[in-house]
N, C-alpha and C positions, 0 to 999 in steps of 0.2 A: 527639892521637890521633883519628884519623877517629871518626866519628859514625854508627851507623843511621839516625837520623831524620834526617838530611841526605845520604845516600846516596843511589844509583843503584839498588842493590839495593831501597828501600824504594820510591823513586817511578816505577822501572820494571819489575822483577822479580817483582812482588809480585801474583796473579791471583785471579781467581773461580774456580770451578767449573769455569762455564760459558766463561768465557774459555778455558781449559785445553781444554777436549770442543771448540771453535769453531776452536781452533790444531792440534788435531791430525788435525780432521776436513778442514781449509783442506789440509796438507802432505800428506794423504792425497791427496786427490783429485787434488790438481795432479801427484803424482806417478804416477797413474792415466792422466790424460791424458798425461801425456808417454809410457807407455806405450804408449799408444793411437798416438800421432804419429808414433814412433819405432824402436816395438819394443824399445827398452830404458830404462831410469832414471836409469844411472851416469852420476855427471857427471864431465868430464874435470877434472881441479885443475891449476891450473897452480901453483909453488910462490910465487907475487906476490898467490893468493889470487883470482883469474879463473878461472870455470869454465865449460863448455859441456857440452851433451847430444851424448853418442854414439850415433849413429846404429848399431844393429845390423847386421852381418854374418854372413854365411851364405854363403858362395861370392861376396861381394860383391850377393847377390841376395839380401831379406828379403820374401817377400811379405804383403799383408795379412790373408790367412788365418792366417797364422801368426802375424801380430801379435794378431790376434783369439783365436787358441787360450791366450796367453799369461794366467797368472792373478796379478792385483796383489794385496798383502797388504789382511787387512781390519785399519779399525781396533786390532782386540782382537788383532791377531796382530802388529801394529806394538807394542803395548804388551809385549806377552808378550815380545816379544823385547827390546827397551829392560831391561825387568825383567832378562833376563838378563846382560847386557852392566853391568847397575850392579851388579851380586853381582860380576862379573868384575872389576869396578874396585877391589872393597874387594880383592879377593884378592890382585890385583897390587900394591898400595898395603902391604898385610900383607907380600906374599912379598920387599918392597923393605926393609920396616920405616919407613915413610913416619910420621910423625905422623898424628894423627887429621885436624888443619888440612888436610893433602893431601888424603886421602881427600875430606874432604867437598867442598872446593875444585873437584875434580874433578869429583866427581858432580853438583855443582850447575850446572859446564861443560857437562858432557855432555846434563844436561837442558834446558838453557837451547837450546845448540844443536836437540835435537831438538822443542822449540817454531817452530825456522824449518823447517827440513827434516822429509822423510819419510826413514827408515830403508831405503827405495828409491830413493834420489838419493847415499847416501855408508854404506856397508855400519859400523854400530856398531862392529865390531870395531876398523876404523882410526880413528874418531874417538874410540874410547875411549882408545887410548892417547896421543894428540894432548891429549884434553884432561887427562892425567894428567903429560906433560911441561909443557904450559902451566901446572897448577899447579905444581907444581915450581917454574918459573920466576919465577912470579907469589908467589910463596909464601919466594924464598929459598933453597929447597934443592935449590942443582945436581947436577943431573943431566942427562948428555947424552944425547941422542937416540941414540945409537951404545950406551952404556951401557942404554940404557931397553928398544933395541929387541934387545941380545946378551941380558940377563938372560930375557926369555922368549920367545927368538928368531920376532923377527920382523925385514922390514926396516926400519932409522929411515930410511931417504930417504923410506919414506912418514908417517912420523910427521911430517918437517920439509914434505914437500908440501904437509899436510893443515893444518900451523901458522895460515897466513895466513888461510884458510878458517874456521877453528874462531874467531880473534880479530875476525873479520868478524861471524859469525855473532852473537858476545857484543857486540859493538856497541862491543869493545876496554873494556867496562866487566868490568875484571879485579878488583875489590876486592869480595868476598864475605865473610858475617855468616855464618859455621856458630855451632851452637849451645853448642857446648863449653867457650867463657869464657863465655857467658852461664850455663851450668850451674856453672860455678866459681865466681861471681859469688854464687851462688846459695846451693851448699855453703860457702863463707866467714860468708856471712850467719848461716846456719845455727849451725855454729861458735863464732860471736860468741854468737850466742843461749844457747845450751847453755853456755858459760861463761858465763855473767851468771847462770845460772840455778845454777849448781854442781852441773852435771851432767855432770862431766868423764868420768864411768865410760864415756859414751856416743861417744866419741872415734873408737874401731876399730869400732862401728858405724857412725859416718858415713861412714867411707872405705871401708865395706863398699856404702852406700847409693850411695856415688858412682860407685865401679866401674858399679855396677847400674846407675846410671842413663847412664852413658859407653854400656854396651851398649845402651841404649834409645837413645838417639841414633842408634847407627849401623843401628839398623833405621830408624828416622825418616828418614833421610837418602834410603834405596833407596825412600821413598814421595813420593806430589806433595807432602806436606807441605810442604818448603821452596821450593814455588812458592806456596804458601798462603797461607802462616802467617808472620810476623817469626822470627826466631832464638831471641828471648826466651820467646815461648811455644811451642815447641818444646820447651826446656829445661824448660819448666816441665811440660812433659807426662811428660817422661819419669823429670823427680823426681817427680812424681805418683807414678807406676806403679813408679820404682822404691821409694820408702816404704810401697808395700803392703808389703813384704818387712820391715818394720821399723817398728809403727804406734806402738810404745809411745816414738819420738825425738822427733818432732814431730806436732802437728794441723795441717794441711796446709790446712786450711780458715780458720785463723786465721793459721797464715802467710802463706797468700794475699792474704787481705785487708792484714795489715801491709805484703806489696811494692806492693799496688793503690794503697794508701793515697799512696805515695810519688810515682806519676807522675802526670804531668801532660800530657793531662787524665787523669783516673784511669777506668778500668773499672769495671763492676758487678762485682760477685764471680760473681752469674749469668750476666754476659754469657762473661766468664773462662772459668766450668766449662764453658761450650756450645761455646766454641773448642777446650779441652784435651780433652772427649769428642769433638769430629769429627777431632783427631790421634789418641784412640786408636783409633778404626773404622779407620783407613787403616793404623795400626798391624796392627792385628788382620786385617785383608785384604789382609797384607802374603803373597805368595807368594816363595818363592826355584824359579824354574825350572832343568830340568836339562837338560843337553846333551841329551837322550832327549824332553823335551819340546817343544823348536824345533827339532829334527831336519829336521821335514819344512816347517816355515816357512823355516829356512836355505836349502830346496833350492828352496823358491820364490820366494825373495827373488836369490840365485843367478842361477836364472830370468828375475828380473824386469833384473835390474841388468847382465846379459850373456847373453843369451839362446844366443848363439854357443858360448861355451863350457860352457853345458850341455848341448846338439844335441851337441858332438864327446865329449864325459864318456859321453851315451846311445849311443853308436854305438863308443863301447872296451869298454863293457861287455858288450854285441851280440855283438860282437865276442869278445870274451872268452867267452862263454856259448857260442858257436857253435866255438869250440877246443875248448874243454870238450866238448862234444859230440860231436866227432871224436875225441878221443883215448879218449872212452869207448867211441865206436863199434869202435874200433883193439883 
């Protein structure tokens, strides 16, 4: 059975803070410039996973005033909108009945990719589903791009376009550590304990705790945590938080220390709790955005990624208004 501590995930995956704010402010900018250059951001995909900047049109004619009027997304509105697109991912992952493994699989693709890219160079929408068939594939559980993209109609020719690109992006390191057997690993132990102790009564509360903590999980998952943090304590954050719900099972503080004890090398039990409270803060400054709130980052990300076909969207609408306007007059 594969190993974390000799993975790809653990000796490349795995970031600072500050690594994270440096990569995302790096994809930012470059994709600023390239607006600056070009007048758009979208790159062209070829389905061999080769891409190129497209050159805006406008009557064949894009001038550099116009390049200048154009507005690139900030940081926090590249994030806001990521945030949305990984709420989007569970949804789809739910609305398939995906296992939990998918889901997180995915979302951990899709983050990983937008550590290389800006959300101005390949529009989240298509790379989310891209990386939600790759898991699938990577994962075991077939599904085809034709099935992936009729179920919430969209096209799969751009799912399979966008394929080569997204395993480029992951550096073709497809084996990912969600936290779920680590959480299982976890609750078993538990289990053990509580019968040795003959405290069988306590049975249908653990599987009450475990639910609890399954849903803590999948909030962890839509946060940077899992660029953070290892797998393992992720799990352990969200059996933390889910045994508030239930404090008279376990002390969770002496548990702790019994799993510290075991590895090697072993952790402080303080160093532990300093990790498991900076997943809950990310927890807890977890947002779910709503279509009403990227609304108008959609339309400038739009903008930014095809400038052309929002010039010809502004001029049907003109257009339209100015019917309107007649038939009033009428």
């Amino acid at each position: 059975m594969a190993d974390f501590m000799t993975s790809t995930h653990r000796a490349k995956w795995i970031f600072s803070h500050q690594d994270l704010k440096e990569k995302y402010k790096e994809a930012n900018k470059r994709a600023k410039q390239t607006l600056e250059k070009y007048g758009a951001t979208r790159m062209e995909v070829d389905a061999n996973g080769s891409f190129s900047n497209i050159e805006a049109q406008n009557d064949n004619v894009v001038s550099t005033e116009k390049h200048s009027r154009l507005k690139a997304l900030k940081p926090e509105e590249e994030q806001l909108l990521r945030a949305f697109y990984e709420f989007k991912i569970q949804d789809v992952c739910d609305a398939f009945k995906f296992p939990r493994k998918i889901q997180a699989t995915a979302l951990i693709y899709f983050k990983r990719f937008y550590l290389q890219w800006s959300v101005m160079e390949h529009h989240p929408k298509n790379i989310m589903l891209t990386c939600i068939y790759a898991a699938c594939k990577s994962e075991e559980n077939h599904v085809s791009a034709e099935e992936l993209g009729k179920g919430i109609e969209q096209d799969h020719q751009m799912i399979l376009n966008n394929e080569m690109l997204v395993l480029q992006s992951l550096e073709f390191d497809l084996i990912v550590y969600a936290p779920y057997r680590a959480l299982e690993g976890f609750v078993n132990d538990i289990e053990e304990l509580l019968y040795a102790n003959a405290k069988l009564e306590h049975q249908e509360l653990l599987k009450r705790v475990h639910e609890l903590a399954k849903l803590e999980v999948d909030k962890i998952m839509r946060t940077e945590a899992p660029l953070l943090f290892p797998p393992g304590q992720l799990a352990l954050a969200a059996l933390r938080r889910s045994l508030g719900e239930a404090p008279e099972l376990i002390e969770f503080e002496r548990y702790l220390r019994g799993v510290l004890s075991k590895q090697k090398p072993s952790h402080a039990v303080s160093e532990m709790n300093a990790r498991l409270n900076s997943i809950d803060m990310l927890i807890n400054k977890l947002e779910t955005p709503t279509s009403k709130d990227v609304k108008h980052i959609d339309r400038k990300l739009k903008s930014c990624l095809d400038p052309s076909s929002h010039e010809k969207s502004r001029k049907r609408k003109h257009r339209s208004k100015e019917t309107s306007t007649e038939m009033h007059v009428v």
